[in-house]
SELUM-575951 format. One record per residue (C-alpha): chain; x, y, z; residue in one letter; residue number from 1. Coordinates in pm, 1 decimal, m for minus. Example, Ala and Ser with C-alpha at 12.3 -4.5 7.8 and 13.67 -1.06 7.14 Angstrom:
<recs>
{kette A | east 1230.0 | north m450.0 | up 780.0 | rest A | nr 1} .
{kette A | east 1367.0 | north m106.0 | up 714.0 | rest S | nr 2} .
</recs>
This chain:
<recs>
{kette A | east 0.0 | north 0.0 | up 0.0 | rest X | nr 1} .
{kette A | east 86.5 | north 350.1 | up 13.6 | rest X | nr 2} .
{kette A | east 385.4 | north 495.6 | up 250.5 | rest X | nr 3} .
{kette A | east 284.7 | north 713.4 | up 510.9 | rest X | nr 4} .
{kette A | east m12.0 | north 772.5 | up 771.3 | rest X | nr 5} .
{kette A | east m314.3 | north 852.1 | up 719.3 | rest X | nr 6} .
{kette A | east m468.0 | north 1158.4 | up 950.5 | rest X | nr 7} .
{kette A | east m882.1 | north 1277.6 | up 873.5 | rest X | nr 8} .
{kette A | east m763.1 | north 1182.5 | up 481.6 | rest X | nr 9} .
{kette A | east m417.9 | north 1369.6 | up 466.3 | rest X | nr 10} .
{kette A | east m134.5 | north 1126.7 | up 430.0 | rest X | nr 11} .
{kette A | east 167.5 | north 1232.5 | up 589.5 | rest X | nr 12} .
{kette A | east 493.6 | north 1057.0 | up 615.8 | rest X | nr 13} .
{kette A | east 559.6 | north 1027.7 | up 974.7 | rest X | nr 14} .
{kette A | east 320.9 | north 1104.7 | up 1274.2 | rest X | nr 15} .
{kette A | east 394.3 | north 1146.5 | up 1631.9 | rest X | nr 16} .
{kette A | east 97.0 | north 1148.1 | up 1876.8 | rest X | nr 17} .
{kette A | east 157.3 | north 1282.4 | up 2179.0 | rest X | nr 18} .
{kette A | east m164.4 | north 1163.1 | up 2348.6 | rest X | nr 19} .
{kette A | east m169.0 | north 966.9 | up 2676.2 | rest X | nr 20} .
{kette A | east m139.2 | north 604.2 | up 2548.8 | rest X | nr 21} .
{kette A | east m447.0 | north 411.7 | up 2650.6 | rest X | nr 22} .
{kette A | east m628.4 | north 710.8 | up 2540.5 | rest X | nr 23} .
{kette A | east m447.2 | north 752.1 | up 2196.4 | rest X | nr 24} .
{kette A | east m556.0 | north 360.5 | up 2178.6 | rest X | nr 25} .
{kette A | east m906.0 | north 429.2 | up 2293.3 | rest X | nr 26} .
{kette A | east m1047.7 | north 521.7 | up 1939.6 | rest X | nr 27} .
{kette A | east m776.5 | north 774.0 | up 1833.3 | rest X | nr 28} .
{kette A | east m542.0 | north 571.1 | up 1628.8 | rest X | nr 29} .
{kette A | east m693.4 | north 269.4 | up 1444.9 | rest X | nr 30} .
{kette A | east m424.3 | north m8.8 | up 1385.6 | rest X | nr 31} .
{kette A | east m480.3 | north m284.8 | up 1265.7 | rest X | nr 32} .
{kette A | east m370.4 | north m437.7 | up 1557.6 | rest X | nr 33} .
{kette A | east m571.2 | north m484.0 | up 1891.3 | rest X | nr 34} .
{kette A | east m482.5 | north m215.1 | up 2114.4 | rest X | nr 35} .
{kette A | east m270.4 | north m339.9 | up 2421.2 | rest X | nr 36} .
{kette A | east m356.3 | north m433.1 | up 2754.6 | rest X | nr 37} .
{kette A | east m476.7 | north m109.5 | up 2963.9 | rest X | nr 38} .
{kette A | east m194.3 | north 34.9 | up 3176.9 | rest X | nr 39} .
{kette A | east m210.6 | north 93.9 | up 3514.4 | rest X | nr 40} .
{kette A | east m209.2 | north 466.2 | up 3595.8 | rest X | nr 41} .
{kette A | east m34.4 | north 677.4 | up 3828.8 | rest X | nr 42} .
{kette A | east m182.6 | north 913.9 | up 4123.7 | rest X | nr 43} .
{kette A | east m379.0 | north 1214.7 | up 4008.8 | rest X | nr 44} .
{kette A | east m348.4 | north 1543.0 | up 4198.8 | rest X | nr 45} .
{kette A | east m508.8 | north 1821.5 | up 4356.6 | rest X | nr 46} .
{kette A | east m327.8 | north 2174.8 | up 4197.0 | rest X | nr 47} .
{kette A | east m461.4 | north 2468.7 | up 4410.4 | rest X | nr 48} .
{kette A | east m364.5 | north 2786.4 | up 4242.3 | rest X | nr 49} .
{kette A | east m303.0 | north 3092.1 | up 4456.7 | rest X | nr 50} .
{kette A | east m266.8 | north 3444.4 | up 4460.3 | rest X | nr 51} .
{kette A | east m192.2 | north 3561.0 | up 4845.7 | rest X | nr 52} .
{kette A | east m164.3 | north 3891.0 | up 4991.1 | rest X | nr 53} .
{kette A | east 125.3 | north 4064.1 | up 5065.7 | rest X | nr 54} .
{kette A | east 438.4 | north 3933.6 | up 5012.5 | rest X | nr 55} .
{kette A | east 556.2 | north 3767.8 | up 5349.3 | rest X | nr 56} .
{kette A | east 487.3 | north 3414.3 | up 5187.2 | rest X | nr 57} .
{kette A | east 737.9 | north 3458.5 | up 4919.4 | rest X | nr 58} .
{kette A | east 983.4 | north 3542.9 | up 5139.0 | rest X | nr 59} .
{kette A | east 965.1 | north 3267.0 | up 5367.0 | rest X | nr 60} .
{kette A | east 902.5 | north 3002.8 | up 5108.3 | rest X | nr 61} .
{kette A | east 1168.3 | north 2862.2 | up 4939.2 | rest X | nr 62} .
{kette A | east 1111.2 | north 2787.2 | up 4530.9 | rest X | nr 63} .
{kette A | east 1030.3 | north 2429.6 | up 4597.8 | rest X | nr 64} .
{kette A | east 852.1 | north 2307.9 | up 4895.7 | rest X | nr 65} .
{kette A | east 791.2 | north 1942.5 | up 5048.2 | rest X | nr 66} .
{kette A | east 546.7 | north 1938.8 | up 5329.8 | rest X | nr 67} .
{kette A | east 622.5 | north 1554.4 | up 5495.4 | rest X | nr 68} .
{kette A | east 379.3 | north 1434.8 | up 5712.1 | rest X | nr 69} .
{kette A | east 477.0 | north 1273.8 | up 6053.9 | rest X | nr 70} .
{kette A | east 255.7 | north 951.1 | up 5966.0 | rest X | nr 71} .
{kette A | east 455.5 | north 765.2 | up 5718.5 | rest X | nr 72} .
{kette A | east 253.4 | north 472.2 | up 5617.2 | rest X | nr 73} .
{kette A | east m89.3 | north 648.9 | up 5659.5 | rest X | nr 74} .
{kette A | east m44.1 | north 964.5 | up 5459.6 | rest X | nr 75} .
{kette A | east m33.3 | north 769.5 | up 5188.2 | rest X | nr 76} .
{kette A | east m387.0 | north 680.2 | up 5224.1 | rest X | nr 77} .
{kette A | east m526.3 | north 972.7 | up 4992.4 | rest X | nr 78} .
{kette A | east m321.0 | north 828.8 | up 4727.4 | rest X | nr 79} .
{kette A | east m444.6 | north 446.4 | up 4752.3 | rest X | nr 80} .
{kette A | east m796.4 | north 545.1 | up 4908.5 | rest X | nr 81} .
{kette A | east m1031.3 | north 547.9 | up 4593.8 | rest X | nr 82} .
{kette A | east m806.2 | north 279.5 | up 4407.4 | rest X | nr 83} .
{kette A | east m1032.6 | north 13.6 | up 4274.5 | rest X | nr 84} .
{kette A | east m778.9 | north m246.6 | up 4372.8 | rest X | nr 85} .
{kette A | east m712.8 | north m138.7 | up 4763.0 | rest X | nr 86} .
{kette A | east m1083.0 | north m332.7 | up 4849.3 | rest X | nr 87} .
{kette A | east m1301.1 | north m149.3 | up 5135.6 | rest X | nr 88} .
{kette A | east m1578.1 | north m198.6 | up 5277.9 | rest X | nr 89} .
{kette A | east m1821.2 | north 32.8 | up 5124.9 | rest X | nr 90} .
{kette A | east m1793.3 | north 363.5 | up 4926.2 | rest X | nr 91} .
{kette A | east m1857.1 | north 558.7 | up 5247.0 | rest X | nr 92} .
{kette A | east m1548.6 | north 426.3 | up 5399.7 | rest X | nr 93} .
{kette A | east m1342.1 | north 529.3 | up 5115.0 | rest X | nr 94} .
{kette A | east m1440.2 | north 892.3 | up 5079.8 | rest X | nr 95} .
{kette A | east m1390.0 | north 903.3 | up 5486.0 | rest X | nr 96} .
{kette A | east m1004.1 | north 747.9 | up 5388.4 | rest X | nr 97} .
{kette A | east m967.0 | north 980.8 | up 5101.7 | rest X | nr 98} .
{kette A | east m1083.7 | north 1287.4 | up 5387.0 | rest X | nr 99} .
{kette A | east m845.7 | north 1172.3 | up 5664.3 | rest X | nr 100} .
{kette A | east m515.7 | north 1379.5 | up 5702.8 | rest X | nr 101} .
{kette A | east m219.0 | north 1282.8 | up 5755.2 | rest X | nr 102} .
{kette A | east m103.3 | north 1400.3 | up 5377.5 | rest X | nr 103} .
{kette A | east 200.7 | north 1513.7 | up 5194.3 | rest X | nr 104} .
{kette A | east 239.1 | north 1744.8 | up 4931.4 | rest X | nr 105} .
{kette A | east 439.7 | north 2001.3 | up 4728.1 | rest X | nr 106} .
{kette A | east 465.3 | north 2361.7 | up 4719.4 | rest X | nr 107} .
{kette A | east 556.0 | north 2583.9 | up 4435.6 | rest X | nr 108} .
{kette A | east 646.7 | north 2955.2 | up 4519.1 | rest X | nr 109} .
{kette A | east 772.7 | north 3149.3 | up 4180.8 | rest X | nr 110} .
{kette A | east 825.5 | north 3450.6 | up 4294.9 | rest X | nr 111} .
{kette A | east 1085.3 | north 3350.7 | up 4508.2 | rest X | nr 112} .
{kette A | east 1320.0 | north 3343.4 | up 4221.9 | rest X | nr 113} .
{kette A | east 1125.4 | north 3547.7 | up 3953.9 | rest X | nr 114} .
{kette A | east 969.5 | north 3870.3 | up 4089.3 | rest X | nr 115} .
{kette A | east 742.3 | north 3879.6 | up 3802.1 | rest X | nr 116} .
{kette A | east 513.3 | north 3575.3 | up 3854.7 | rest X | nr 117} .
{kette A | east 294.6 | north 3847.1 | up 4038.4 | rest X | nr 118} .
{kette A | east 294.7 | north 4172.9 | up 3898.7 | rest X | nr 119} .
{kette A | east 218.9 | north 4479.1 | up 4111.3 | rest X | nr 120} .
{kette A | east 326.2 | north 4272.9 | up 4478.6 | rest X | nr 121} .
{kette A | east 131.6 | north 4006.7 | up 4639.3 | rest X | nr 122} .
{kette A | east 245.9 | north 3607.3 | up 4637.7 | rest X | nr 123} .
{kette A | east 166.9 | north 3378.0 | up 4392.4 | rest X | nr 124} .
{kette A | east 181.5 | north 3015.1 | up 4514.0 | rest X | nr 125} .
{kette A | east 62.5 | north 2636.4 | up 4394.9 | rest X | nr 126} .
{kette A | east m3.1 | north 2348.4 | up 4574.0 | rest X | nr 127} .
{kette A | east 69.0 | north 1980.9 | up 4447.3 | rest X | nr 128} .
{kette A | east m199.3 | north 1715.2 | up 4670.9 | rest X | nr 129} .
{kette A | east m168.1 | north 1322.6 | up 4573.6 | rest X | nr 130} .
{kette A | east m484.4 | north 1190.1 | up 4518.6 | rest X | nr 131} .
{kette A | east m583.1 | north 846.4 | up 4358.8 | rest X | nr 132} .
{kette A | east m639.7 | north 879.8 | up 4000.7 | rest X | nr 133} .
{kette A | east m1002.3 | north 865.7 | up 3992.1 | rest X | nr 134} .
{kette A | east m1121.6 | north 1026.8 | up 4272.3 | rest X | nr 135} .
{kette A | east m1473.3 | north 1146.7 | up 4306.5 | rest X | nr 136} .
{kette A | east m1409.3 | north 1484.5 | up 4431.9 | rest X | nr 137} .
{kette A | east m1663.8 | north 1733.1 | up 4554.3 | rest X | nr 138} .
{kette A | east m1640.1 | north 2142.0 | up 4565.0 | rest X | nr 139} .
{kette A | east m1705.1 | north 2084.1 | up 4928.2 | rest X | nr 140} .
{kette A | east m1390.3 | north 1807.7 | up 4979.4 | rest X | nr 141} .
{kette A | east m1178.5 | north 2043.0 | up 4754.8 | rest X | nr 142} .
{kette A | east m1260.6 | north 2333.8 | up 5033.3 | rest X | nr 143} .
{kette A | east m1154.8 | north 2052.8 | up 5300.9 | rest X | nr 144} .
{kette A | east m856.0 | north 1999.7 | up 5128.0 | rest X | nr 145} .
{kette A | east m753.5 | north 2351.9 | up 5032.6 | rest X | nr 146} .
{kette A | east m846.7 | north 2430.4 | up 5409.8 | rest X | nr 147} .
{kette A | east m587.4 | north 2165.6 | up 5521.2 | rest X | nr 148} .
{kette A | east m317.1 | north 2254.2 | up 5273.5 | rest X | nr 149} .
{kette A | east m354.3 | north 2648.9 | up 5414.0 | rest X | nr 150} .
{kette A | east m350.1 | north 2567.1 | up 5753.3 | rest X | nr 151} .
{kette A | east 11.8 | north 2361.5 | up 5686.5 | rest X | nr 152} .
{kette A | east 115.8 | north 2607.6 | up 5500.4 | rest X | nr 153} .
{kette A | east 63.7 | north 2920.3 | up 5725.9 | rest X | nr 154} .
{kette A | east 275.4 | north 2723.8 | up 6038.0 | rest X | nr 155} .
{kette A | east 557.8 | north 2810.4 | up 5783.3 | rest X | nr 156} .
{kette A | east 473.5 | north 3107.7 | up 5669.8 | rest X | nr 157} .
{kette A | east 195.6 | north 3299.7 | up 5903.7 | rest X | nr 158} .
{kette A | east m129.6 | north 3382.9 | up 5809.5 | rest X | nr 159} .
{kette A | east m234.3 | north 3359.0 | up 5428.0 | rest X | nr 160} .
{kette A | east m509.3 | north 3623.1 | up 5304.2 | rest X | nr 161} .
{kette A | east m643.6 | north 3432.7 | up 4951.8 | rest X | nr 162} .
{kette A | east m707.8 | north 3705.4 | up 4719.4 | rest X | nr 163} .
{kette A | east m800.6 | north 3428.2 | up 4405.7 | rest X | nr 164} .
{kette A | east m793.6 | north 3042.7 | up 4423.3 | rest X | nr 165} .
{kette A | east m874.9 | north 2774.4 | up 4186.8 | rest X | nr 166} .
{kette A | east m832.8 | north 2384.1 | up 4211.3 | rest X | nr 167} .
{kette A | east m766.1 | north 2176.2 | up 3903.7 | rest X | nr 168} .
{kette A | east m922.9 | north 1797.9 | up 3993.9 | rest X | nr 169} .
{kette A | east m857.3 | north 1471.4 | up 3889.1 | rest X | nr 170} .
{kette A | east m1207.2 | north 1518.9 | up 3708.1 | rest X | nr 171} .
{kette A | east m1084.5 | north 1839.2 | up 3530.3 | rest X | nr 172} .
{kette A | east m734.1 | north 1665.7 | up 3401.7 | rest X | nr 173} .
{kette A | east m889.8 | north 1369.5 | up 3249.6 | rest X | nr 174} .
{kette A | east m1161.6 | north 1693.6 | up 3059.7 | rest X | nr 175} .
{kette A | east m877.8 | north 1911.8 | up 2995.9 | rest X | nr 176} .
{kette A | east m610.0 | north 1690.5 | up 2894.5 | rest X | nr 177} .
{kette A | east m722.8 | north 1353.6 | up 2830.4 | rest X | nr 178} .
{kette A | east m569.5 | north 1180.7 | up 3116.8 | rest X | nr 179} .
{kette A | east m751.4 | north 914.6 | up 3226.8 | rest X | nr 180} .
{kette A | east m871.3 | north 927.1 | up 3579.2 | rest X | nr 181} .
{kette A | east m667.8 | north 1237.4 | up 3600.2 | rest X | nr 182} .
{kette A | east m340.0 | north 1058.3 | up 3617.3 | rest X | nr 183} .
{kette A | east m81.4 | north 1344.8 | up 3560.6 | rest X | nr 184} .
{kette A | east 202.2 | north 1123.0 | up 3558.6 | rest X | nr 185} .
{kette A | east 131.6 | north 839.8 | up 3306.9 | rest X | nr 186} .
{kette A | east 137.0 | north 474.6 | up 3363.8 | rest X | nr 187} .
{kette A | east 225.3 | north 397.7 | up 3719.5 | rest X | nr 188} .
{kette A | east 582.1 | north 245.0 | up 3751.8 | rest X | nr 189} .
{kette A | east 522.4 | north m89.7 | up 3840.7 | rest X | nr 190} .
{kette A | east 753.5 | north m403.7 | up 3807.6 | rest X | nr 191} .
{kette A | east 530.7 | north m516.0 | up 3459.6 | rest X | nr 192} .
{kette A | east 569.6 | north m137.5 | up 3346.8 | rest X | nr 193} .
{kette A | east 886.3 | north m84.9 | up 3323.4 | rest X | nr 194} .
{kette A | east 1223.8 | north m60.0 | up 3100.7 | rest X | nr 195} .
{kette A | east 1139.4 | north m321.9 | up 2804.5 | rest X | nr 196} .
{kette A | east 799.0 | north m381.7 | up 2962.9 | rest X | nr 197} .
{kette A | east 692.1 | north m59.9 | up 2936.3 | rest X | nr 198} .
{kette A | east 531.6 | north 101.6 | up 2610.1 | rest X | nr 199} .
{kette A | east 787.2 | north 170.4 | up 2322.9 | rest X | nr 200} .
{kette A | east 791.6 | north 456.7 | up 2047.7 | rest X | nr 201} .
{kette A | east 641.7 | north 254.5 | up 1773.2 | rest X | nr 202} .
{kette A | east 231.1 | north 238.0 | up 1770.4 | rest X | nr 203} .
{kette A | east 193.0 | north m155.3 | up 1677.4 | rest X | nr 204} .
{kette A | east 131.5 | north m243.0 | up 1336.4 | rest X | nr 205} .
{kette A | east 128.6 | north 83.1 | up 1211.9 | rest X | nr 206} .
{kette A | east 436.9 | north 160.1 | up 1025.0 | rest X | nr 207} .
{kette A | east 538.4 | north 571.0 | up 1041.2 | rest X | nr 208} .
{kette A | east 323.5 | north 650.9 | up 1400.6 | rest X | nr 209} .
{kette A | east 489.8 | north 681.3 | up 1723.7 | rest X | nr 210} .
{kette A | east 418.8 | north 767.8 | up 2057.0 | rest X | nr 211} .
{kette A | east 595.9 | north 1022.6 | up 2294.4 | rest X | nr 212} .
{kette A | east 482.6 | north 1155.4 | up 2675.5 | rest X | nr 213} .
{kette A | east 496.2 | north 1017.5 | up 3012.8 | rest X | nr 214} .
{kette A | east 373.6 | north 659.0 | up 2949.2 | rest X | nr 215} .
{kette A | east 600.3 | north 545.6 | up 2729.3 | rest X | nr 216} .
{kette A | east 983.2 | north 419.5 | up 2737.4 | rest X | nr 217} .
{kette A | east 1142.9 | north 546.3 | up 2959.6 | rest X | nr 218} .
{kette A | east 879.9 | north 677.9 | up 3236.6 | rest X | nr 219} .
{kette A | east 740.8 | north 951.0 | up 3368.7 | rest X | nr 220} .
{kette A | east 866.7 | north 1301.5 | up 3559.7 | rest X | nr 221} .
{kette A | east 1060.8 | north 1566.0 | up 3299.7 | rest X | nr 222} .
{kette A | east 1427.9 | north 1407.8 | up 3255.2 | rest X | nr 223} .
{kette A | east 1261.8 | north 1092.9 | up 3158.5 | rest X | nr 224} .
{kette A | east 1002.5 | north 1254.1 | up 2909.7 | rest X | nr 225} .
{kette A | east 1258.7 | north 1469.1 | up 2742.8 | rest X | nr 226} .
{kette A | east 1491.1 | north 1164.0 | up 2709.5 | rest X | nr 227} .
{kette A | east 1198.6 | north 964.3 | up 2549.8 | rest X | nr 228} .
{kette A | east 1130.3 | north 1245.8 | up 2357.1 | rest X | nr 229} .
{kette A | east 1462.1 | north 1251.2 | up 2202.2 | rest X | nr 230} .
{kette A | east 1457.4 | north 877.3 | up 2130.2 | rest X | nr 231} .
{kette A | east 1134.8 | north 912.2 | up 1962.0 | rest X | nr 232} .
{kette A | east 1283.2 | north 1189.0 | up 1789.2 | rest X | nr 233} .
{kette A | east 1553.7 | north 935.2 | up 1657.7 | rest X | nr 234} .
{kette A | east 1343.9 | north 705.1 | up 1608.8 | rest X | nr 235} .
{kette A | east 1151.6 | north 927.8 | up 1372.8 | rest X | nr 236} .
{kette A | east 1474.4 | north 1032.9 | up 1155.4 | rest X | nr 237} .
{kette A | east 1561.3 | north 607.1 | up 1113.3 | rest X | nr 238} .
{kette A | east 1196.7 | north 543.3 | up 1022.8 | rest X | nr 239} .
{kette A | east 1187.7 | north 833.1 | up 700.5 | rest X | nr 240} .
{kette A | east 1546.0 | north 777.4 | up 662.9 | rest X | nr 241} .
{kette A | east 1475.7 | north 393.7 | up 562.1 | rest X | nr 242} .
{kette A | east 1166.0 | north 468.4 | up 346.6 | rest X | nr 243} .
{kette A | east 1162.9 | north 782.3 | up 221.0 | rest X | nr 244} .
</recs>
């Protein structure tokens, strides 16, 4: 047949999609292979977005911030609550795990190295919460949550005055971006999902499409993605090299 992939009837000669996998599988690329098994996903997050009064936060921030709970074992629980495979009792006991503090989570404060990430004073900050991918979510659990976070936050820092704050939820990636269950980082890094076991560049059975993101070869988190990228990149330059 003819060289090249197809794309809504324009044939081009190489195409890289850089859609999560399982979704790019789900109905977006149609091989004429069966897609593979689904992956399983990493933890989705809460990402509160801040602007805060005044500028005593900045100062007493650093760039990046890790906020370790005490409770090593259980604040992991917001991450594995909600996870179809962790088996509970009911739903009610899982949305009473996924309330429960202890939690950790990540701070980022961009003004503390770039005084223009808030124009005319004032702090802007955002907030990193593991959650299980999945999570059912409500505006009154993200208020719990936020409430937590600020309270944490504030034994660092003193009080916070909120002049704007938004929450992006596992329910808004998977909308937004096309992450399913809202899981930011890809395919989870288990033993089965990993090096050679993991996805390559190459979409099966379709000669000239490739994959690139978190969920393929090598994993997830920005050195691995760029270094993926660049192999798919190579891989790319081979593939037109050879038949073109």
């Amino acid at each position: 047949g003819q060289a090249g992939v197809l794309v809504d009837g324009e044939r081009f000669d190489a195409v890289v999609c850089n859609v999560e996998v399982d979704k790019a599988n789900d109905g977006l690329i149609s091989s004429p292979r069966p897609p593979p098994p689904k992956k399983i996903m990493s933890s989705s997050v809460l990402q509160f977005h801040w602007i805060v009064e005044g500028e005593e936060a900045k100062n007493k921030l650093r760039a990046h911030n890790v906020f370790l709970s005490d409770d090593n074992v259980g604040s992991w629980d917001a991450v594995r609550a909600g996870d179809p495979s962790i088996k509970l009792e009911n739903d009610g006991e899982r949305r009473e795990k996924i309330q429960q503090p202890p939690f950790n989570f990540y701070v980022h404060n961009p003004g503390c190295g770039d005084d223009t990430a808030c124009v005319g004073g004032g702090t802007v900050l955002m907030a990193l919460v593991p959650i299980a991918a999945g999570s059912k979510i409500t505006k009154k659990e993200v208020k719990q949550w936020e409430g937590w976070v600020k309270q944490r936050v504030e034994k660092r820092t003193g009080g916070l005055n909120l002049l704007h704050s938004e929450c992006t939820t596992p329910k808004k990636w998977e909308e937004d971006y096309g992450l399913p269950g809202g899981a930011v980082f890809g395919a989870a890094h288990g033993l089965l999902q990993l090096g050679p076991t993991r996805q390559g560049c190459n979409v099966p059975g379709m000669k000239g499409c490739f994959y690139v993101g978190a969920s393929k070869r090598p994993g997830n988190g920005v050195p691995l993605v760029m270094i993926g990228a660049e192999k798919t990149a190579l891989e790319v330059v081979k593939y037109l090299k050879r038949h073109f």
